[in-house]
C-alpha positions in Angstrom: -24.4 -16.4 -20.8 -23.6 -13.1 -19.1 -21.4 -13.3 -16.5 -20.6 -10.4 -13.9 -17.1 -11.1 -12.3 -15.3 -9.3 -8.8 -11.7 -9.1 -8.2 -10.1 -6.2 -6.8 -6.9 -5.6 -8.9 -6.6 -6.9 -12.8 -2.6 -6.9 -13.5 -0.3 -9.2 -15.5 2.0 -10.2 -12.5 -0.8 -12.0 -10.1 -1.2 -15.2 -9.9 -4.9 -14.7 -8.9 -5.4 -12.1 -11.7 -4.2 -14.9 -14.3 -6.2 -17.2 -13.6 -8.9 -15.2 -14.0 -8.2 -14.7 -17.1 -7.3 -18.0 -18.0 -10.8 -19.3 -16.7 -12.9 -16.6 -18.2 -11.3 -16.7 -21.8 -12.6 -20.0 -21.7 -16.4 -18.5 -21.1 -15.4 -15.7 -23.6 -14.4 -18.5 -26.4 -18.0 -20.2 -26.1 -19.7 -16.8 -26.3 -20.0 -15.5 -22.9 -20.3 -11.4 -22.1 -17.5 -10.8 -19.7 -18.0 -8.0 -17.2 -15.5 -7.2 -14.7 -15.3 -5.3 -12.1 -12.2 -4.0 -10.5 -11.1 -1.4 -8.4 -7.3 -1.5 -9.8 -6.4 -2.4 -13.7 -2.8 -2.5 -15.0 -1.1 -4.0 -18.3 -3.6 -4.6 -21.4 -7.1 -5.6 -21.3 -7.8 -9.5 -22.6 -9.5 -10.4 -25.5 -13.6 -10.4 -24.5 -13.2 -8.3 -21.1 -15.6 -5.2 -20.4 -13.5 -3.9 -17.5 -14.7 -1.1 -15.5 -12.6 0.8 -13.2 -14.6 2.1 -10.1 -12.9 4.8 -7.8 -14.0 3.4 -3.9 -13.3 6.3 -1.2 -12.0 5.6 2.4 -8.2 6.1 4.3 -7.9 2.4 4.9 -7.9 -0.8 2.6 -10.8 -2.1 4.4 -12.7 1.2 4.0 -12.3 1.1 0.2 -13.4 -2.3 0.3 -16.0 -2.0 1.8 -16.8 1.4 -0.6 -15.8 -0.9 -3.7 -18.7 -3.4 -2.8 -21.6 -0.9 -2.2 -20.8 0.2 -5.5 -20.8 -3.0 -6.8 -24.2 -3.9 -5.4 -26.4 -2.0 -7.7 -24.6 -2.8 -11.1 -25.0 -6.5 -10.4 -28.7 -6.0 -9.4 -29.2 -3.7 -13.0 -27.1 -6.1 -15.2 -29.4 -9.2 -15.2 -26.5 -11.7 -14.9 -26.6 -15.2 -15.2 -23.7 -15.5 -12.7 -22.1 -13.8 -10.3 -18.2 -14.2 -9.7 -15.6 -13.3 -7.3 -12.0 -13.7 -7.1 -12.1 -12.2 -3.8 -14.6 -12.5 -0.4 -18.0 -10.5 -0.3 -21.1 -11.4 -0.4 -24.0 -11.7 -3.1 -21.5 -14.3 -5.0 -22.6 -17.4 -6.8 -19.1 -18.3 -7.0 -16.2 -17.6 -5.9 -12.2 -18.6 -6.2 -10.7 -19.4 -3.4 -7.1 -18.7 -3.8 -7.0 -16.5 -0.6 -6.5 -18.9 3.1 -9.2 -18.8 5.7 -9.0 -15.4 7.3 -10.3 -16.0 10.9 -8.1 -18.9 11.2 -5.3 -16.4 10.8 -6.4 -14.1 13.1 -7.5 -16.5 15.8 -3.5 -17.9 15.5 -2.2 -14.2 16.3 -1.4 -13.7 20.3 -3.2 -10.2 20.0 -6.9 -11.6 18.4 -8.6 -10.8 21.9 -7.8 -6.8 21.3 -7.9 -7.2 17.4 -11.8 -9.2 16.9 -13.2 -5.6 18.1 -11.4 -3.9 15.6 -13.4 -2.6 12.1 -10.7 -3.8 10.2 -11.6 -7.9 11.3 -14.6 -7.2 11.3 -15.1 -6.3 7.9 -13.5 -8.8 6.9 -14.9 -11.8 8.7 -18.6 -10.9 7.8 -16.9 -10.9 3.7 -16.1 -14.4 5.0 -18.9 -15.5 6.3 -21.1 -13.9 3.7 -19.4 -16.7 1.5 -18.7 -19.8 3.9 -21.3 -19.2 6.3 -23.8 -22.1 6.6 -26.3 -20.3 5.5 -24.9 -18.8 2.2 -25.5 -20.3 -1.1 -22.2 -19.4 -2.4 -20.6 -22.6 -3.9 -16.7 -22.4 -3.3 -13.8 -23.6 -5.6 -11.1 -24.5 -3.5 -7.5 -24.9 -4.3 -6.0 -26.2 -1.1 -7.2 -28.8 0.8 -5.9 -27.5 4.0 -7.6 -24.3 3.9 -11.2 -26.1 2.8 -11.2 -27.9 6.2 -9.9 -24.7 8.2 -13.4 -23.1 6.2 -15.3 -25.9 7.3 -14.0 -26.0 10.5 -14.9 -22.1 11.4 -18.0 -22.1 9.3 -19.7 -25.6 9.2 -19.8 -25.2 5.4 -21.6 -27.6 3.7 -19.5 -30.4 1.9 -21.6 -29.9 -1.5 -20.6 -26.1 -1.5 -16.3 -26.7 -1.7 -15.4 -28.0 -4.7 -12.0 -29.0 -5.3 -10.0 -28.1 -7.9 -6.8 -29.9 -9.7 -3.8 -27.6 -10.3 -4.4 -25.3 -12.9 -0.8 -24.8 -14.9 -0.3 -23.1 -18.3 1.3 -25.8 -20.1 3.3 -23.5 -21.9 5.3 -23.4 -18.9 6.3 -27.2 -19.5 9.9 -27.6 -20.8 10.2 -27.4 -24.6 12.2 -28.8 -27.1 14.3 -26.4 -27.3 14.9 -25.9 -23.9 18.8 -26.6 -23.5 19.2 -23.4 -26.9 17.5 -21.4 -24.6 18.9 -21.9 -21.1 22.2 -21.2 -22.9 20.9 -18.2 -24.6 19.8 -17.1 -20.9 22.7 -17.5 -19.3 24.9 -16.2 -21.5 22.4 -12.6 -21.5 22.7 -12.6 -17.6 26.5 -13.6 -17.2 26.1 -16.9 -15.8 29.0 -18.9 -15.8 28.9 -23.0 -16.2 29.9 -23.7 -13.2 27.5 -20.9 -11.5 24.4 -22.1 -9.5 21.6 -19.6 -9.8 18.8 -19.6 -7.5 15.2 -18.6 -8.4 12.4 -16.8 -6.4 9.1 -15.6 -8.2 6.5 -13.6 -6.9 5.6 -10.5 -5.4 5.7 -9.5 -1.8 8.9 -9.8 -0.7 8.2 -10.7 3.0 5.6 -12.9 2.8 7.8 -15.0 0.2 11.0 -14.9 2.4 13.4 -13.5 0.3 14.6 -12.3 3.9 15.0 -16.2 4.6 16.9 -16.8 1.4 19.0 -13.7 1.4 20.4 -15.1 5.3 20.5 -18.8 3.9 23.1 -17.2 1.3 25.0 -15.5 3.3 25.5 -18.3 5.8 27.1 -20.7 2.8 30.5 -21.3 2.9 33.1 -19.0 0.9 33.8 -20.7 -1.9 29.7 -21.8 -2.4 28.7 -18.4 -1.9 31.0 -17.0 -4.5 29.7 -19.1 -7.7 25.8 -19.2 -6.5 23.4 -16.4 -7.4 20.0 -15.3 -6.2 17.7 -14.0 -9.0 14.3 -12.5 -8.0 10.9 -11.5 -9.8 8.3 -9.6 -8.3 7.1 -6.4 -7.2 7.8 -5.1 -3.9 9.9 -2.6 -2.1 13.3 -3.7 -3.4 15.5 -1.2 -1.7 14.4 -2.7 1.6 15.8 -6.0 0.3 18.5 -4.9 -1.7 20.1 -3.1 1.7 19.4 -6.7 3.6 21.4 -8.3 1.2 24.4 -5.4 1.3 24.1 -5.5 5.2 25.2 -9.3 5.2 28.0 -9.0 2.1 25.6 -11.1 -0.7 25.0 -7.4 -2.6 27.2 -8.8 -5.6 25.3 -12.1 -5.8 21.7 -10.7 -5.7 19.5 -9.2 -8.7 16.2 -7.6 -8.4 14.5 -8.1 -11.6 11.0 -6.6 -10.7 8.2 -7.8 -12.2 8.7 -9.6 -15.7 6.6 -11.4 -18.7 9.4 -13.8 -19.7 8.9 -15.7 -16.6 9.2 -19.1 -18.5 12.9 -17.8 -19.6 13.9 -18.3 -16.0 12.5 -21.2 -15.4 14.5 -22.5 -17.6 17.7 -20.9 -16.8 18.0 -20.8 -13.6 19.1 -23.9 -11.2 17.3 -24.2 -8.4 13.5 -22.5 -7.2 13.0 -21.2 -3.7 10.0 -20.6 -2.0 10.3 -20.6 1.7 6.8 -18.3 2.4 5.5 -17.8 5.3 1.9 -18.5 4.2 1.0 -19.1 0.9 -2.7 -20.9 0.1 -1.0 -22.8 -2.6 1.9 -21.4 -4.5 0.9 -22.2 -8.4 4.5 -21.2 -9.4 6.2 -24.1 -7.7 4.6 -26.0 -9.6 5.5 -23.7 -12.3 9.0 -25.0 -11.8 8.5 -28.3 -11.5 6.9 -28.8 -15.0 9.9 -26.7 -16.1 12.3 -29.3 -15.0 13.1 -27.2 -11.9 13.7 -28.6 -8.7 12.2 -26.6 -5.6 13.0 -26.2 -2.1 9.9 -24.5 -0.4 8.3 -23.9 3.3 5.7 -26.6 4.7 3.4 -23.2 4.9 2.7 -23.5 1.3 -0.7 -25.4 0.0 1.3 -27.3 -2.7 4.4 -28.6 -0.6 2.4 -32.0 -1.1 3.8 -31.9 -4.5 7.1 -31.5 -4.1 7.3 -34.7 -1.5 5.3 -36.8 -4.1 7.3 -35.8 -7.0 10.8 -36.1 -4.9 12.1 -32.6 -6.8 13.3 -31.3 -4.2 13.0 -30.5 0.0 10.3 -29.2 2.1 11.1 -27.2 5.0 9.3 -27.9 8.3 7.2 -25.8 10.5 7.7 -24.1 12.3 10.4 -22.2 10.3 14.3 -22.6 11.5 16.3 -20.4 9.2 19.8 -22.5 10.8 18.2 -25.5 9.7 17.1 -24.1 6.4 20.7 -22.5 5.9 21.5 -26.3 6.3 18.8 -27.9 4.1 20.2 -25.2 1.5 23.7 -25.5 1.2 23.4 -29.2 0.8 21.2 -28.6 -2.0 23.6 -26.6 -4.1 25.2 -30.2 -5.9 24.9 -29.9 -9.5 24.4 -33.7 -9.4 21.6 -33.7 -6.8 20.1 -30.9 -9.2 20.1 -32.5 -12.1 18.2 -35.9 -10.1 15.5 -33.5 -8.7 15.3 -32.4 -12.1 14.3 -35.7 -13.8 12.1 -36.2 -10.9 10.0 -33.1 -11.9 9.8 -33.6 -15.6 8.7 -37.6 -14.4 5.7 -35.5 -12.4 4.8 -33.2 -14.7 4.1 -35.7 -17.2 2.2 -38.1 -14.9 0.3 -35.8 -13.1 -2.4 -33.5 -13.8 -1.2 -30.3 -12.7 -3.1 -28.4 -15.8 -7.0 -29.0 -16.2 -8.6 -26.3 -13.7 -9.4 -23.2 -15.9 -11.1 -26.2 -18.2 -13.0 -27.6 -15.0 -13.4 -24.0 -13.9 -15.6 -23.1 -17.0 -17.6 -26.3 -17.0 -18.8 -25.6 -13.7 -19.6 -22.4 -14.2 -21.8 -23.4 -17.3 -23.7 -26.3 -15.5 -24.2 -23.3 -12.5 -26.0 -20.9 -15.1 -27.9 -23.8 -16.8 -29.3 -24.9 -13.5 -29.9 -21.5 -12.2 -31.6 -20.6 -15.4 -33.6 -24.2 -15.1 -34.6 -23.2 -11.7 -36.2 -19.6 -12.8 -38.1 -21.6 -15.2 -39.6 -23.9 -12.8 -40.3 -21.3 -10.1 -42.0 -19.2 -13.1 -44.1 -22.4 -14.0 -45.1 -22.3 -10.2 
């Protein structure tokens, strides 16, 4: 089985980039070739992967897109592969992943899309679309969110047997241990955290699109005495000074860390009180889940795919849409009872034992399997013909 995969940046801190690599080490474990191309590759190659690096040209993101696929294009069409997949939209895909949300639906929301639908930029990026969900593609989709499957359906009149939905795909690893109470102490006592201190989590890179901004207000609106034992912890890459003068501006400075992007995610999970996530899109949001199988409790926007989760589990609160940062300042402070904590807490490790939140990189590879077997079935027959 050789299998040519797309995705534009390979690094250890994505959430799209690990599943990847989750999925394919599966193929690579029952002897699959694994190339990949990328146009971005940071941190250390796994196991199996024959990464190659190309160089696109252009001055804007779209342009070396768009410079990234034509380059792509002939080494698929050289390499005889049995599949072809992408972790991000263009065309000539067998599969692809969707963890991004429906582009044109986006667009189409924004009060400027009369002006903007004539610009290259959308354009580009709505034939990618359309090269994958038009009717008349073959591309079979795994989808991730049941929302953005019907906005894809909805634009594109995709065919119900081409979106396949997925379960959660969790690395159990992130599940509470045994142990879990040694190491929470351990963490606190390496970060300073007293008993009595409530430290609140964020995870994930871009800042913005997270709302740290949101969280770093909601702080600053709790009451004295609240706001002087509660902390804000954040992972992530982004542009922290912009952040980090936010937080100074409102007089949180002291209770705000920037960690940048880290490996020993699980540490924090487990160390930490209290997971935010108030983004202002988000397809899904795998690490909310994250947290709840670490015993977490969450409080996240209703713009994020997996919200569902955290009202069936009861571990937590969902903010509405559209976004009220008053009544999230509210919804927040009267979250910050150790008591309430630790009930959302139980609630989460009830749902992350009675739930599968953990089998797609398994269901992933099985598909992709079945596709090659077929597609190599149906060579066969056409060369009988």
């Amino acid at each position: 089985m050789k299998l040519a995969v797309c995705l534009y940046k390979l690094f250890p801190f994505g959430g799209l980039a690990r599943d990847c690599v989750r999925i394919l080490s599966l193929c690579y474990a029952k002897g699959a070739q694994i190339d990949v191309f990328v146009m971005e590759c940071e941190g250390e190659i796994p196991e199996g992967f024959n990464v190659e690096v190309l160089k696109p040209k252009g001055l804007t993101n779209h342009s070396k897109v768009a410079n990234y696929i034509e380059q792509v294009k002939p080494k698929i069409a050289k390499g005889n592969y049995d599949l072809v997949i992408g972790f991000n939209k263009m065309p000539g895909l067998d599969l692809y992943y969707a963890a991004d949300p429906c582009y044109i639906d986006k667009v189409k929301k924004q009060s400027n899309y009369p002006v903007m639908k004539f610009s290259g930029r959308v354009k580009f990026y709505c034939k990618n679309e359309r090269a994958v969900f038009g009717a008349e593609s073959q591309t079979v989709g795994l989808m991730i969110s049941d929302i953005e499957r019907d906005k894809f359906k909805q634009h594109y009149e995709t065919p119900e047997h081409r979106l396949v939905m997925l379960p959660p795909g969790i690395d159990p690893n992130r599940k509470r241990s045994d142990d879990w109470q040694i190491r929470r102490a351990r963490f606190r006592t390496e970060f300073q955290v007293k008993d009595d201190d409530i430290v609140m989590l964020m995870v994930g890179s871009g800042f913005k699109r997270k709302g740290v901004d949101r969280v770093i207000l909601g702080l600053a609106a709790l009451s004295p005495p609240l706001r002087e034992k509660t902390k804000l912890f954040v992972l992530g890459e982004d542009t922290i000074p912009v952040f980090e003068r936010l937080a100074k501006q409102h007089g949180v400075a002291e209770q705000v860390t920037f960690f940048g992007g880290r490996s020993d995610v699980p540490e924090f999970l487990l160390g930490t009180d209290l997971f935010l996530h108030p983004a202002r899109k988000e397809n899904t949001g795998t690490v909310i889940l994250e947290a709840l199988v670490a015993g977490l409790p969450a409080f996240v926007s209703g713009a994020c795919g997996y919200a569902g989760h955290i009202v069936k589990s009861g571990a937590g609160l969902v903010s509405s849409e559209p976004f009220d940062q008053q009544a999230f300042n509210q919804q927040l402070a009267s979250m910050l009872d150790k008591d309430k904590l630790n009930q959302w807490s139980e609630q989460a490790l009830l749902y992350a034992d009675t739930e599968d939140l953990y089998s797609m990189p398994q269901k992933v590879a099985r598909i992709i399997e079945t596709m090659v077997k077929v597609k190599s079935l149906n060579y066969e027959k056409q060369g009988k013909e």
